[in-house]
Structures are given as C-alpha cells and as structure tokens.
TORDOVO-891718 format. One line per field, with one value per residue (C-alpha): residue in three letters; x, y, z; residue number from 0. Coordinates in nm, 2 decimals. Each point is the difference from the previous one (the first is absolute). Last residue first. Layout:
BEGIN
res: (ala,...)
px: (X,...)
py: (Y,...)
pz: (Z,...)
n: (NUM,...)
This chain:
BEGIN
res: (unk,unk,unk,unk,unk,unk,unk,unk,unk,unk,unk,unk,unk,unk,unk,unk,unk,unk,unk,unk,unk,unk,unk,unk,unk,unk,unk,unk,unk,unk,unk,unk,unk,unk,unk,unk,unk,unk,unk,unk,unk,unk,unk,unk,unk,unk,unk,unk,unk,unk,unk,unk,unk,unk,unk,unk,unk,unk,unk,unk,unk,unk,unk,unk,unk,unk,unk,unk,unk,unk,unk,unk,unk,unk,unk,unk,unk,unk,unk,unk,unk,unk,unk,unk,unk,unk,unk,unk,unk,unk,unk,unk,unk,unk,unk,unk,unk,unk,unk,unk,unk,unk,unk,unk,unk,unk,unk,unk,unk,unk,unk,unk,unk,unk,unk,unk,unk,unk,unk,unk,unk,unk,unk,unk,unk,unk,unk,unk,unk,unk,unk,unk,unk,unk,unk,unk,unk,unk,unk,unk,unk,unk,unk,unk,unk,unk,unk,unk,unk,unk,unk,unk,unk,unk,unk,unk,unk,unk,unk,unk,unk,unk,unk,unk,unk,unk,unk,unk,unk,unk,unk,unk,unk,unk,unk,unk,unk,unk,unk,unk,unk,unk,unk,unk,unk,unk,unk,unk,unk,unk,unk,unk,unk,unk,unk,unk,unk,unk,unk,unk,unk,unk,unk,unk,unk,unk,unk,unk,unk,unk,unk,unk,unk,unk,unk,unk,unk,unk,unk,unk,unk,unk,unk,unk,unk,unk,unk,unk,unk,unk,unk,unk,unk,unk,unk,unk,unk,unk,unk,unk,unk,unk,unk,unk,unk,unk,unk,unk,unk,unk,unk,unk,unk,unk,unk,unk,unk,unk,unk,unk,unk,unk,unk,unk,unk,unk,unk,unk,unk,unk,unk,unk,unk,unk,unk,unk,unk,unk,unk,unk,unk,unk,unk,unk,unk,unk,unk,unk,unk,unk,unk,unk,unk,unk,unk,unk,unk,unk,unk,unk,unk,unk,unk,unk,unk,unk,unk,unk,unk,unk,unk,unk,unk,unk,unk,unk,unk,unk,unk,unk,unk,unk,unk,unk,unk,unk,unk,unk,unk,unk,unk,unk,unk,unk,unk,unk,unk,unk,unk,unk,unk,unk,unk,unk,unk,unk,unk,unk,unk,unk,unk,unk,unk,unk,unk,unk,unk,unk,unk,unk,unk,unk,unk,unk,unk,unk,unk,unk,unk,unk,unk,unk,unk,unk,unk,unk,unk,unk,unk,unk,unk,unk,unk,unk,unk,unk,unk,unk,unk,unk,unk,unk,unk,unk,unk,unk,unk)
px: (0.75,0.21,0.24,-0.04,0.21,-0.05,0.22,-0.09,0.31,-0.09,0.29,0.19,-0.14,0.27,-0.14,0.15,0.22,0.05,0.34,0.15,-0.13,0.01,-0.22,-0.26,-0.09,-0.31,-0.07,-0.32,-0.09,-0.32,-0.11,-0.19,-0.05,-0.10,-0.36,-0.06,0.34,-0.08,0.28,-0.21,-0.10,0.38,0.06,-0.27,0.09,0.35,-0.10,-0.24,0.33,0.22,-0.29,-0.02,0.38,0.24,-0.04,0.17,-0.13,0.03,-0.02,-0.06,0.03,-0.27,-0.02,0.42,0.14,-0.29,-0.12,0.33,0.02,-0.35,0.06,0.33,-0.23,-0.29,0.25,0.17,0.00,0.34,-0.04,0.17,0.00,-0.14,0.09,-0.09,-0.03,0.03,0.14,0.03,0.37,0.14,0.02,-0.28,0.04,0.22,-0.29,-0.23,0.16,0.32,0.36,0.30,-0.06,0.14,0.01,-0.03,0.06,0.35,-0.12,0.25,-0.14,0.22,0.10,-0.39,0.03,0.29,-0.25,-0.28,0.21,0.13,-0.33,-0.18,0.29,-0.06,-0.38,-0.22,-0.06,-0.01,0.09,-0.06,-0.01,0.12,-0.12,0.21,0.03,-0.32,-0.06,0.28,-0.04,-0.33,0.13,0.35,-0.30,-0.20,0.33,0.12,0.06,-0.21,-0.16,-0.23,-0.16,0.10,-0.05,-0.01,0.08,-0.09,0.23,-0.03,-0.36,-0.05,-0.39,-0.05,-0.17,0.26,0.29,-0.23,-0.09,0.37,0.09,-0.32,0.17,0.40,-0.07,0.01,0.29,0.02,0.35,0.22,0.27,-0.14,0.24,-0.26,0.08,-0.14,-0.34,-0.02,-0.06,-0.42,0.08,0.34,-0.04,0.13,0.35,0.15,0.34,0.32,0.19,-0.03,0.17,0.02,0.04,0.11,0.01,0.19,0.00,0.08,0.35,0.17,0.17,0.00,0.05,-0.33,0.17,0.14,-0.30,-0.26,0.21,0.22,-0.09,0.13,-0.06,0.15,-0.06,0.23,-0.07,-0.35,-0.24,-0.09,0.10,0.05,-0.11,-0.01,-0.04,-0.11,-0.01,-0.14,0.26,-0.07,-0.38,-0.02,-0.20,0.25,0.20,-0.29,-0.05,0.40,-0.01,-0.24,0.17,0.30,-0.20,-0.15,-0.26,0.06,-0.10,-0.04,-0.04,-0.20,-0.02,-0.05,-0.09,0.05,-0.11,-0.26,-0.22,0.34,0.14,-0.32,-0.05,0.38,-0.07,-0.32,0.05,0.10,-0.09,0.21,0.11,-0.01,-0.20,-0.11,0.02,-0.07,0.18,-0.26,0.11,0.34,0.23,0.35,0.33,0.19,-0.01,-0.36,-0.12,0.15,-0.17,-0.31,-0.03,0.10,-0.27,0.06,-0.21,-0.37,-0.13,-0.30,-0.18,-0.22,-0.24,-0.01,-0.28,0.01,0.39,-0.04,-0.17,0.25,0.29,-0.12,0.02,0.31,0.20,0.17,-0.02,0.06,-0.29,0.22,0.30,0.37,0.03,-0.27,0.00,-0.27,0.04,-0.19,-0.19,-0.18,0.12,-0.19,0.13,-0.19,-0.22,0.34,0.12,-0.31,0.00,0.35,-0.06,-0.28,0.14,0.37,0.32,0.12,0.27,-0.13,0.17,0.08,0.20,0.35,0.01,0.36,-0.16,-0.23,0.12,0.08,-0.38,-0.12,0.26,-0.13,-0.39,-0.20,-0.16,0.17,-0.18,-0.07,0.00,0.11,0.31,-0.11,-0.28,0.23,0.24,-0.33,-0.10,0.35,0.04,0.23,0.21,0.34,-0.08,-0.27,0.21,-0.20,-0.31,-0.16,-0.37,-0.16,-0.34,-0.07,-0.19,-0.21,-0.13)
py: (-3.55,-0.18,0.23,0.03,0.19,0.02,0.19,0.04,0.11,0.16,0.01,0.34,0.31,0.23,0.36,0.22,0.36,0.15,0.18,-0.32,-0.31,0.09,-0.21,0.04,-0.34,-0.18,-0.23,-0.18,-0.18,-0.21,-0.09,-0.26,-0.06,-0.35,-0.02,-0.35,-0.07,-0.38,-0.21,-0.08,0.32,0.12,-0.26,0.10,0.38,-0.12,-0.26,0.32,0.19,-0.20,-0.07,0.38,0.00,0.21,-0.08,0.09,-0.14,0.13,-0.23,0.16,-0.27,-0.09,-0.38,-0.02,-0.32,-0.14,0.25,0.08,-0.40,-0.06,0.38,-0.15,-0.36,0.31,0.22,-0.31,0.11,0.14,0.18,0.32,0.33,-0.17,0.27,-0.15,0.22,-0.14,-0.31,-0.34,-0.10,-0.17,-0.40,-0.08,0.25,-0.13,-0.29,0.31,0.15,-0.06,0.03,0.28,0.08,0.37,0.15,0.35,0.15,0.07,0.31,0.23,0.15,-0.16,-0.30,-0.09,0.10,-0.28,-0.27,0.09,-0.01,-0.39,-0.11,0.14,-0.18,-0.31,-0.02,-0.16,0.32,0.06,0.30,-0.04,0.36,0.03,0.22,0.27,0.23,-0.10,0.33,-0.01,-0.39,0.04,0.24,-0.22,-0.31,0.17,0.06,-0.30,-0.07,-0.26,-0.06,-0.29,-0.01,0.27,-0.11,0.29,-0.06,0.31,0.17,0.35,-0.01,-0.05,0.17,-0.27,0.26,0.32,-0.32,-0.12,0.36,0.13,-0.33,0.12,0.31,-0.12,-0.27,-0.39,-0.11,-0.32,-0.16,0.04,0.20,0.28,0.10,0.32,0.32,0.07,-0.13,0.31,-0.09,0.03,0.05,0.13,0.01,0.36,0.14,-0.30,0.02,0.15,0.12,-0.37,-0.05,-0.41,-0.05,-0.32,-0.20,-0.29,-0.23,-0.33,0.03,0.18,-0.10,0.27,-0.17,0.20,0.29,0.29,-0.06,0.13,0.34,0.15,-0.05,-0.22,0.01,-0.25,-0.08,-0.20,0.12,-0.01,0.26,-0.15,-0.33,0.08,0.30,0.06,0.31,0.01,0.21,-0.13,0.00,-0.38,0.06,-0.20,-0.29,-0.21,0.27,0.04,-0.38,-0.02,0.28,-0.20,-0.33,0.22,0.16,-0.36,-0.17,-0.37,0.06,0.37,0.31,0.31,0.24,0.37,0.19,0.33,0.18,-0.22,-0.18,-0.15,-0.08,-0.20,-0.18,-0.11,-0.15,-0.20,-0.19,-0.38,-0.07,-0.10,0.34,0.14,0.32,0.30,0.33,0.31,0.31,0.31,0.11,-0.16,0.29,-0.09,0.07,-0.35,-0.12,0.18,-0.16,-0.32,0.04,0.14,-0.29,-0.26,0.08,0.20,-0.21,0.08,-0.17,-0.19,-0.08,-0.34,-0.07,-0.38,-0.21,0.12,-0.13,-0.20,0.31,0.29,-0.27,-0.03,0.36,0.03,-0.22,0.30,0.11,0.38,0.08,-0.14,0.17,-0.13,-0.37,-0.17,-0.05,-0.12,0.11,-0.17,0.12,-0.16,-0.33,-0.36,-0.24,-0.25,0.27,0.20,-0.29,-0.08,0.33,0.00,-0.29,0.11,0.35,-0.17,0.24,-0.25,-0.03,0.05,0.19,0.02,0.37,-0.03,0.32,-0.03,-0.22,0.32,0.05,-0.39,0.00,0.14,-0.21,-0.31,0.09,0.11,0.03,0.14,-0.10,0.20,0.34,0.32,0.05,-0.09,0.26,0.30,-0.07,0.01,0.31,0.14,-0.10,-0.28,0.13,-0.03,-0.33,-0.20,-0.02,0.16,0.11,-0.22,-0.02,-0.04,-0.23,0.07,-0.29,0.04,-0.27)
pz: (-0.69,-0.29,-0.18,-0.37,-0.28,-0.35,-0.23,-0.37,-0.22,-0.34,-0.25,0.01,-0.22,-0.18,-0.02,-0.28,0.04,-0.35,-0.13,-0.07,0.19,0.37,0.23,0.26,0.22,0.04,0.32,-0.01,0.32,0.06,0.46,0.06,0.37,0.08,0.10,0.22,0.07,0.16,-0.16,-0.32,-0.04,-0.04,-0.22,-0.25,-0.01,-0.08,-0.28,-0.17,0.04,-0.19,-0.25,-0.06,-0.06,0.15,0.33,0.35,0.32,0.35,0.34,0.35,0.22,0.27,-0.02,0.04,-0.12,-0.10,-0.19,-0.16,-0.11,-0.17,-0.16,-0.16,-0.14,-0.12,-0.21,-0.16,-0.36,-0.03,0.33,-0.10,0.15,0.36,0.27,0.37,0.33,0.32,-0.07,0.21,0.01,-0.32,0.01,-0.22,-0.23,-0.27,-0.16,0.00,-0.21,-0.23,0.15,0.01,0.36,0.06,0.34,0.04,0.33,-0.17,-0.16,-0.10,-0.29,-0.24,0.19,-0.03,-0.35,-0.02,0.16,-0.20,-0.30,0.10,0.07,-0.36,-0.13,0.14,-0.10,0.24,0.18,0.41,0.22,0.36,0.15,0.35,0.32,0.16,-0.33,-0.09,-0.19,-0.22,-0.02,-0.20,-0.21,-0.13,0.02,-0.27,-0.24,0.08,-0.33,-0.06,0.31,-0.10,0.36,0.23,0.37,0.28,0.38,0.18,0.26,-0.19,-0.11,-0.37,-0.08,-0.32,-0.18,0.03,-0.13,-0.32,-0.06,0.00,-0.21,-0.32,-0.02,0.02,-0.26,0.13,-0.20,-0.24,-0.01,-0.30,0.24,0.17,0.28,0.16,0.02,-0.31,0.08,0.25,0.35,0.07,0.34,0.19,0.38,0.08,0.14,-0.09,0.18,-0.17,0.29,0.11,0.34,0.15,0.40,0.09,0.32,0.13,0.28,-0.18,-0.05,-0.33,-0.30,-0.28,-0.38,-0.17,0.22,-0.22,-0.26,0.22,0.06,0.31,0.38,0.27,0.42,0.21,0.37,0.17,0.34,-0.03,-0.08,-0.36,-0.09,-0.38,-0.17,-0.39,-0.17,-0.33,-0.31,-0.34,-0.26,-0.08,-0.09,-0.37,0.17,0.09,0.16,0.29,0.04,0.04,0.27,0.16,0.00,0.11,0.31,0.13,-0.10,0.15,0.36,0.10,-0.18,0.12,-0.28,0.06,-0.39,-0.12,-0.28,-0.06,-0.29,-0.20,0.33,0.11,-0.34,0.06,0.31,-0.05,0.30,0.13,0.29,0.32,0.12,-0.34,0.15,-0.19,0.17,-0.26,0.13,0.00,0.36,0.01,-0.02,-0.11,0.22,-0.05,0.36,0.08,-0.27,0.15,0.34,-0.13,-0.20,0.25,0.25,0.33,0.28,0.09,0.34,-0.09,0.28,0.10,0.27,-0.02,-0.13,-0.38,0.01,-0.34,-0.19,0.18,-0.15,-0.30,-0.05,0.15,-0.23,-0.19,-0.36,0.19,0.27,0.29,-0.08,-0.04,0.12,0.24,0.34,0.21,0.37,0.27,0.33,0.23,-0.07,0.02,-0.23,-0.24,-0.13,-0.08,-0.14,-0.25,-0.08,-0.06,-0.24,-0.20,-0.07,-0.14,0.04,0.30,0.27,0.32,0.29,0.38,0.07,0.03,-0.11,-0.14,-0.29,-0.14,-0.34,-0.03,0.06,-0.36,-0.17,0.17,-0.10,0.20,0.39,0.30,0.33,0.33,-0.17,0.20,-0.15,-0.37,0.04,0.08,-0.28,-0.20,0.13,-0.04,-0.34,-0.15,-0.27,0.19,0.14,-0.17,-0.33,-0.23,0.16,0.32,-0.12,0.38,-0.02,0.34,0.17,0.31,0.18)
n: (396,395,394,393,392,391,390,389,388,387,386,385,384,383,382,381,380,379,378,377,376,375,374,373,372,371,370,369,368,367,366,365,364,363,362,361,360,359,358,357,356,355,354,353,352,351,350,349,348,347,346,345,344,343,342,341,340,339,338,337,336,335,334,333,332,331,330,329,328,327,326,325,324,323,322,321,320,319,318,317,316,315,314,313,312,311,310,309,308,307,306,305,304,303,302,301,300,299,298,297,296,295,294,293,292,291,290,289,288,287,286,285,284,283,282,281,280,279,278,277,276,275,274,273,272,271,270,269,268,267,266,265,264,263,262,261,260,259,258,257,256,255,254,253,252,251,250,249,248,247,246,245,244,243,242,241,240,239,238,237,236,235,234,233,232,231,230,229,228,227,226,225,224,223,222,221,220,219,218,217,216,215,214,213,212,211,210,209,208,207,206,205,204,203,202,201,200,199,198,197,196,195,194,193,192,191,190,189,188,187,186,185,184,183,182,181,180,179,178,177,176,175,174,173,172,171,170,169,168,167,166,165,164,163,162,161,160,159,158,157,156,155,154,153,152,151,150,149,148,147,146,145,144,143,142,141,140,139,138,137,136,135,134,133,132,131,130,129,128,127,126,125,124,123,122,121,120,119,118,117,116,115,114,113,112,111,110,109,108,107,106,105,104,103,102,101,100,99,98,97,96,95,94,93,92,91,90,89,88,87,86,85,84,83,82,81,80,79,78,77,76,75,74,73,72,71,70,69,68,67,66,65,64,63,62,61,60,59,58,57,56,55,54,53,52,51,50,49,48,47,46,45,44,43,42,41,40,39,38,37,36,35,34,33,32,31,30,29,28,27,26,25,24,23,22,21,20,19,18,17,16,15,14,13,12,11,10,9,8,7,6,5,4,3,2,1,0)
C-alpha cells in the first residue's frame, strides 16, 4: 500500500500544492481529521475520520487500498503528527508530500522574514513565552486550546513587556481570515477562535546570555545573595542545557535561579526557600529579568520536593542542615544529576563531601573561591576581600 502523508497548507484549497492536489485525486481513501476532509467533500472520495497513528493503522490494516492519502494541516515537518504516523505505518510505503506551513504563510501575510524566527508551540503545553521574547527578536507561536493570543499578551504585560509588538492571525487562508497587529498591552482583552497564531518582535532582544549579572541588578531586600563571582562559577559548573529541568534549593534571591533559567530558556527552574520573603523577591527578580520558566515554591527541603519533576541540574545555597535527606531525594529522582553545593563554613563543607560519598560520588570536585575587589578611600586604592565560598560539586559516573 502506499500512503502519502500530504500536509494540505491552510485551508486545503488555495494553499494546497500541485503534487499534493495530484495525490488526493488519485487516492482510494481520504484519511484525517473532519476539518481536513470538509476541504475535499466534493471528491466523493471514501474516507476515515481520525488524527490518531494507532487507529489509522489499525484501519488501513483492516482495509485493503492501493493507494491512501493522509492529510494533515500546514506542513508535514511543522509540530505535525507525521512522525508518528511514518512509525505506526512502518509496513506501508509511505511519502511525505510537503505542504506550506503556517509560518511562512503568516510571515508572508505581515511581510517579515522568518529565517532566524524562534517557533515555540502552545499547542497544548504550556511554554516559556516570555523567556523566548526576551532571547529573540522574533518569535512564531502556535496557540491552540486554552493559550490563546490575549492570555499571551497578558503573560507578556505581566512581566513589564506590554510595548512588545505582535501580530496575531486567526484562521488563516480561509474566508474569514483576520490578521491584527499593534502592541502586547492592546489585546490582553482580544477574543479569538482556536486557530490562531502570533508572531512577537523584540528590537531589544538579548544579543548575549548575560552571566555573572551584577549584584546591583538584583532586588536585595534582607535576604542573603549569592555574589556575582562566586554565581557565574555556580552556573559555568552546573553546564545548564536549554531544555534542562534545574532545582535551586534555598534561592534567596533568585539570584542563582535568574542564571539558571537564562540558559534553560525551554526547560524550568524550581525555586524553593522556606522564608517568605526570600520567595516573594525571587519571584519579583524573576519578573525583572523576564523569566517566567521560574517557578517559585516557598517551602523547606526535602519535605517540598516530592512532587517536583526529576532535575537535571540541582543548586543547594542553603540546606539548613539537611544536605544528606535533599541529596536522598535528587538521587532518586534522577541517579545522574549534576548537584553543586555552596559552603561557607568548613563544617558545611565537610557535611557536603560526606553526603556526596554516601550516594556513590566517590571524589567530589572541590573547588575554593576568593573574590577581592579594588576600592577608593581618598587618594589610595585598597583591596576589600569577600568571605571564602567553597563550592563542591559531584555527579555520579
């Protein structure tokens, strides 16, 4: 049997492309969801209605056709159900006929280039929009089910960004198509369908990822701060990958978990301190920098843990004590996690060594930073040490 996996464009009609058009004809069956075959009712052709891999591979063992047309909206290779679908149909000689996906459609619409667009879909999931606009000078969101452009709009104002442009697109290539553009905080009240896309553009984009941020731009409050030195080492140690789940443990600030989230900027960082205050400033420096992949938890460790997905990469700043019971819980979680330590106190870091034996790190890396800094008294320039900070990190073999 062969099976053409056809993406069908926008609306199947005016967007669908002569090869596909070509493969529809010739097809014995018409497979997809109802919206897909409304395009193609006048056919008559016989059809399925499905989106699900398991089920048309169950119909088209079922059924015996020579040829059958899979249709899927806008491209094939775009957040599509193709790849599951080349997986369920192994025994069938399958082809992917490419379709025109719905950011080159809308870029097309609004005249912007989309070679070095971010595309981030909220098709479902939920998404760390706000990191992405921050990282990006433009960003392609495909929206579906509850986010839809005015939630988004509302994230973006939320964290300080309401001037951000956006252009919004709403059932694209059909008749009652709808294109909108203007700033974030002209459509926090928008009501749209489901079939929406948005396109965000951020003159103002990070043109590095910031590290080592200095203490100054941080909200301090009476909360202890891991310094800017000692954080840059703490983040270049813990090698953050961008999908990674990170867990900072007595976050403070958020100083350490602002850093982390920089580089996760399509994982999450869980941020956790008993103290409510060091919560709330965590959460309003995670405004600051716009980084709302950071969850804070204000709760004491381990008993808050329990329920957080397995980490990647774990900060502990302050473990009031408890540095094995925390360790107990990563290592479960996640055998291979990259955890770091900070100490201040020799019998801090003799407790951290310790732990870190006790869960199978046979020679946790040790690692002593003194920062001292130049400063202007008179006519005379004198050196101001910091405290000592050890840092210890260990990741099993």
């Amino acid at each position: 049997m062969k099976a053409y996996i056809i993406g069908t464009g926008m609306d199947g009609v005016k967007t669908l492309t002569a090869e596909a058009k070509k493969a529809v004809r010739e097809a014995d069956v018409l497979i997809g969801a109802g919206r897909m075959l409304d395009m193609f009712s006048t056919l008559g052709k016989k059809t399925f209605e499905s989106y699900k891999s398991d089920e048309i591979s169950q119909y088209l063992r079922e059924n015996s056709f020579d040829k059958a047309a899979l249709l899927m909206s806008g491209d094939c290779g775009f957040y599509s159900g193709a790849e599951k679908l080349i997986t369920a149909l192994a025994d069938c000689d399958t082809e992917i006929i490419s379709g025109i996906s719905s950011p080159v459609y809308f870029c097309s619409k609004i005249k912007k280039p989309w070679q070095d667009m971010r595309f981030i879909s909220l098709h479902g999931t939920d998404g760390n929009i706000v990191r992405n606009v921050c990282r990006h000078r433009y960003c392609f969101f495909l929206l579906g089910g509850e986010n839809t452009p005015d939630k988004v709009c509302k994230r973006l104002c939320g964290y300080g960004m309401e001037k951000t442009k956006v252009y919004i697109g709403e059932n694209l290539g059909y008749d009652n198509e709808s294109i909108k553009n203007g700033i974030a905080s002209d459509f926090t009240e928008l009501r749209t369908g489901s079939l929406c896309v948005m396109v965000t553009e951020n003159p103002e984009y990070e043109r590095a990822v910031p590290s080592g941020i200095d203490d100054a731009r941080f909200i301090r409050g009476n909360v202890p701060m891991t310094k800017s030195e000692v954080r840059a080492a703490v983040v270049s140690k813990l090698s953050v990958g961008r999908n990674d789940i990170c867990w900072d443990i007595g976050c403070g600030t958020g100083s350490v978990s602002v850093e982390m989230s920089l580089q996760c900027y399509d994982g999450k960082v869980y941020s956790i301190d008993k103290n409510p205050e060091a919560a709330e400033l965590t959460l309003e420096n995670s405004r600051r920098f716009g980084c709302d992949n950071i969850k804070v938890i204000n709760g004491t460790a381990p008993d808050s843990l329990s329920e957080l997905p397995a980490p990647d990469n774990v900060f502990i700043g302050g473990s009031c004590g408890k540095i094995n019971d925390i360790l107990r819980v990563v290592y479960k979680k996640n055998s291979a996690a990259a955890v770091l330590i900070t100490a201040v106190s020799l019998e801090t870091l003799s407790e951290a060594v310790k732990a870190f034996e006790k869960y199978g790190v046979d020679s946790p890396e040790v690692l002593q930073l003194a920062v001292t800094r130049a400063k202007r008294i008179g006519k005379h320039t004198m050196l101001s040490a910091e405290n000592p900070v050890f840092i210890i990190r260990g990741v099993k073999n």
